[in-house]
C-alpha positions in Angstrom: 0.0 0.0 0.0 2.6 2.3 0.7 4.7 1.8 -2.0 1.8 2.1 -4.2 0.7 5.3 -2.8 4.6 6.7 -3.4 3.9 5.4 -6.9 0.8 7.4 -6.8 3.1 10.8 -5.6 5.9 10.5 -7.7 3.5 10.6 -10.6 1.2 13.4 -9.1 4.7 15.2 -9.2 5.8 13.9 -12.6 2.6 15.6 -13.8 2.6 18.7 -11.9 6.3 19.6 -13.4 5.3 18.2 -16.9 2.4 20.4 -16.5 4.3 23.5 -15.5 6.9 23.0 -18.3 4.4 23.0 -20.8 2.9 26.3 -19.0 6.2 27.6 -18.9 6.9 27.3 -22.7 3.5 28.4 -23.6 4.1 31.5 -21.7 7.9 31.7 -23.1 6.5 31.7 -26.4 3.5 33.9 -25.8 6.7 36.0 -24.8 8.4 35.9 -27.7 6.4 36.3 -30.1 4.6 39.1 -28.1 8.0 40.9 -28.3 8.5 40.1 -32.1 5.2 41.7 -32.3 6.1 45.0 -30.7 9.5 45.3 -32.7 7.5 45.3 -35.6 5.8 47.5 -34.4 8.3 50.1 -33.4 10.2 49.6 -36.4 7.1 50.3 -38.9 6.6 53.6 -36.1 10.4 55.1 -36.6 10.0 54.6 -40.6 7.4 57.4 -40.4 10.2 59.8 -38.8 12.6 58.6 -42.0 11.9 62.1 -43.8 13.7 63.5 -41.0 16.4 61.3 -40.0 17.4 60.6 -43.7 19.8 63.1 -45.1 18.2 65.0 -48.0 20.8 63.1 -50.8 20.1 59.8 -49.4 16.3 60.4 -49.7 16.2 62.1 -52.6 19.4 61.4 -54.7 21.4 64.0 -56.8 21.1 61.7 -59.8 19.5 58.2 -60.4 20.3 55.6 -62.5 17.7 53.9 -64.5 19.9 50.9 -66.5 17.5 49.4 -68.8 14.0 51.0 -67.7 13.5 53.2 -70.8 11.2 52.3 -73.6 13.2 49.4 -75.1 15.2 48.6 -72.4 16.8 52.2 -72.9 19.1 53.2 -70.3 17.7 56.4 -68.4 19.2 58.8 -65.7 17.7 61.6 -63.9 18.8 64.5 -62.0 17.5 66.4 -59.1 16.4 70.2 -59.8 14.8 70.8 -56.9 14.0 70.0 -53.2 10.4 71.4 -52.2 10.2 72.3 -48.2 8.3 69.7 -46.2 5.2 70.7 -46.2 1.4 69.4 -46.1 -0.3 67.2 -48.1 -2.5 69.5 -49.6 0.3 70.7 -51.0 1.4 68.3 -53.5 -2.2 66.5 -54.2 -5.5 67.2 -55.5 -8.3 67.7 -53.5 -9.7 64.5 -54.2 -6.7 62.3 -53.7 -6.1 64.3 -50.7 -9.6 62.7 -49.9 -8.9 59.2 -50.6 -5.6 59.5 -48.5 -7.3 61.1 -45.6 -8.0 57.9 -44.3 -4.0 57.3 -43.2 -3.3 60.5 -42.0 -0.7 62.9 -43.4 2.4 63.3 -41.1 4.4 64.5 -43.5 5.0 65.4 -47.2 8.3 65.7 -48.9 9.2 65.9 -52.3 11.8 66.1 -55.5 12.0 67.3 -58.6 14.2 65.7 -61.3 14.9 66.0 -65.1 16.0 63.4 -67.6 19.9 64.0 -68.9 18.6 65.4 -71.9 15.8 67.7 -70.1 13.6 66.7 -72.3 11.3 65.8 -69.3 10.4 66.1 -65.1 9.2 64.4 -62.7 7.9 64.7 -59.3 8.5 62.0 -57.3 6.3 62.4 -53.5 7.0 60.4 -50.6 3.4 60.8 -48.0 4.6 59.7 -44.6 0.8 58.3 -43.1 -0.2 58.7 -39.4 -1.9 55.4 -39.7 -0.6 51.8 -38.9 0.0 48.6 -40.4 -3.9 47.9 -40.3 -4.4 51.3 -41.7 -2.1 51.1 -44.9 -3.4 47.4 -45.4 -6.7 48.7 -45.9 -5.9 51.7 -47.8 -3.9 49.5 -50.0 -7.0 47.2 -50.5 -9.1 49.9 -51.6 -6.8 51.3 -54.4 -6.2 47.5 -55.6 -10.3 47.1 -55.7 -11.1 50.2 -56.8 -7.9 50.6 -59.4 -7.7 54.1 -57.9 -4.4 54.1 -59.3 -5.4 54.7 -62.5 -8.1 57.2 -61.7 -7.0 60.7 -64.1 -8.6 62.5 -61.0 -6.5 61.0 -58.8 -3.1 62.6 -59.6 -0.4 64.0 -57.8 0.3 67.5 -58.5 3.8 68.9 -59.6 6.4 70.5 -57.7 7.7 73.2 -60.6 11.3 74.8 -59.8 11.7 78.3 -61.5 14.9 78.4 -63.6 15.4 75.1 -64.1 13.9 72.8 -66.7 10.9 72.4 -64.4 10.2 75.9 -65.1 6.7 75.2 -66.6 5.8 72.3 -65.1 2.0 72.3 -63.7 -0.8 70.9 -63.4 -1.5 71.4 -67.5 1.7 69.5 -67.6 0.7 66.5 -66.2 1.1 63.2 -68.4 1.9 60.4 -66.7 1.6 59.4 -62.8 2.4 56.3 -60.3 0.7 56.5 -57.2 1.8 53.0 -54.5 0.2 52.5 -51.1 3.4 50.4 -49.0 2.2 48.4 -47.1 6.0 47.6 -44.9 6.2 51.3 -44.1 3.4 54.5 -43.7 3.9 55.6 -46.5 2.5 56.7 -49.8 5.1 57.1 -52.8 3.5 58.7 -56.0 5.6 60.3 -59.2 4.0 62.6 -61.9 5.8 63.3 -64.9 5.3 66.0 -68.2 7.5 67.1 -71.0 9.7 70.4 -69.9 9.1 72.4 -72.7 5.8 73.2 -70.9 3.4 71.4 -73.5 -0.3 70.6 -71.9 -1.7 67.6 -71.7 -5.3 66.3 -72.2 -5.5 62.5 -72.3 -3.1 61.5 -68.7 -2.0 58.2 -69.1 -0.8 55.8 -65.6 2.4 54.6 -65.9 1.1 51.0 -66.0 -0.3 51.8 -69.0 2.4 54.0 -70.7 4.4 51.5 -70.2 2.8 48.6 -71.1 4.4 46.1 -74.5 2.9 47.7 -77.8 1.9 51.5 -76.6 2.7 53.6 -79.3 1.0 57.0 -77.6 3.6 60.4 -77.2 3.2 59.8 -73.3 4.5 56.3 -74.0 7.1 56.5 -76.5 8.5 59.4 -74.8 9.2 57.2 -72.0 7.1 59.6 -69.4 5.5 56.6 -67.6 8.8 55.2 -67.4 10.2 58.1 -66.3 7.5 58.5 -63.1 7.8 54.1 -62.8 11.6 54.1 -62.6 11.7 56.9 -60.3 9.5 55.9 -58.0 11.0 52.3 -58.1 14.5 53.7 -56.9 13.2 56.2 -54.2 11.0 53.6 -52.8 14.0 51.3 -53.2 16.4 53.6 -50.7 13.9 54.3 -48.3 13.0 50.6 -47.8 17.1 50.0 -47.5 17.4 52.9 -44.9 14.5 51.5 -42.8 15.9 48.0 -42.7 19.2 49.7 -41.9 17.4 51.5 -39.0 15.9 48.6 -37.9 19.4 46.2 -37.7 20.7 48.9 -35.7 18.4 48.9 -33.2 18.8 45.6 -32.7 
């Protein structure tokens, strides 16, 4: 009898540790990924100060490369007229796509002008830093991807136009081609607009998906203005998703 009821203890026990390991590791990883959570969190948070902590060459470069993302696989490379002051957002979109942005928040709006090498034409490229978090862009993101708002002509960004240089002229009039992405990984919204610089108007806007698109034979098109605001969106984006993984390894 006794020896059964020690039988009967040690296993009470046995359980009671098993049971209390398993706890233990349940809580560990609750732990865990609770803090993997958090760091996300943060590290989506400090990408919306990156428009401050950035230096103004490493957001916006002096020149950018484009090897092969001209019509044809042409090379292209632009260069930075201007640097507009941070400002709001009201400043660099239309009413309405100030609207449909609203939703995010605007914390801050920076942007760039830059000309092709032959200043033939300009873009604006605009980086939207959002007040809203990862649930917020998600769903903004959703909206433009079921809505194709994207695409919308009454959707566009507006230019930043830099007296004395080949942006001169460069207005709303101007407008011909336009990229407008929701991220997703960050707050922010990155957008380009793009128009020839010797001041020509523009009736019939065309995305840069489409203007770039195989067999487009349009003057937006084969002038390479929807590559122009595609590439240079591609390569801002590009360096502010490096800097913010930068950011983040060193806070690690």
């Amino acid at each position: 009898m006794a020896r059964r009821a020690s039988g009967r203890v040690v296993a009470a026990v046995a359980c009671l540790v098993l049971g209390t390991g398993l706890l233990g590791g349940a809580a560990a990883g609750a732990w865990l990924t609770g803090g993997e959570e958090r760091a996300a969190r943060t590290a989506f948070d400090n990408a919306r100060e990156l428009w401050r902590d950035m230096p103004v060459d490493e957001l916006f470069p002096t020149e950018i490369d484009g090897a092969g993302v001209g019509p044809g696989g042409a090379d292209r490379r632009w260069i930075r007229v201007a640097v507009a002051p941070d400002g709001a957002c009201a400043d660099g979109l239309d009413p309405l796509l100030a609207e449909v942005l609203s939703g995010v928040g605007c914390h801050r709006l920076v942007r760039a002008t830059y000309t092709d090498e032959t200043q033939t034409t300009v873009t604006t490229v605009g980086l939207l830093f959002a007040e809203a978090d990862s649930a917020g862009m998600d769903t903004l993101a959703r909206r433009f991807a079921d809505e194709e708002l994207a695409g919308r002509t009454d959707l566009l960004p507006r230019t930043f136009a830099a007296p004395g240089t080949a942006a001169d002229d460069f207005g709303d009039a101007q407008r011909a081609s336009w990229s407008v992405r929701v991220l997703t990984e960050l707050p922010v919204v990155v957008y380009a607009v793009s128009g020839f610089a010797d001041g020509r108007a523009i009736s019939d806007p065309e995305p840069a998906a489409e203007a770039t698109a195989d067999g487009q034979d349009s003057t937006i098109a084969l002038a390479g203005l929807g590559h122009d605001a595609a590439g240079i969106a591609d390569r801002i984006e590009a360096g502010l998703r490096e800097a913010a993984e930068s950011r983040t390894q060193e806070a690690r």
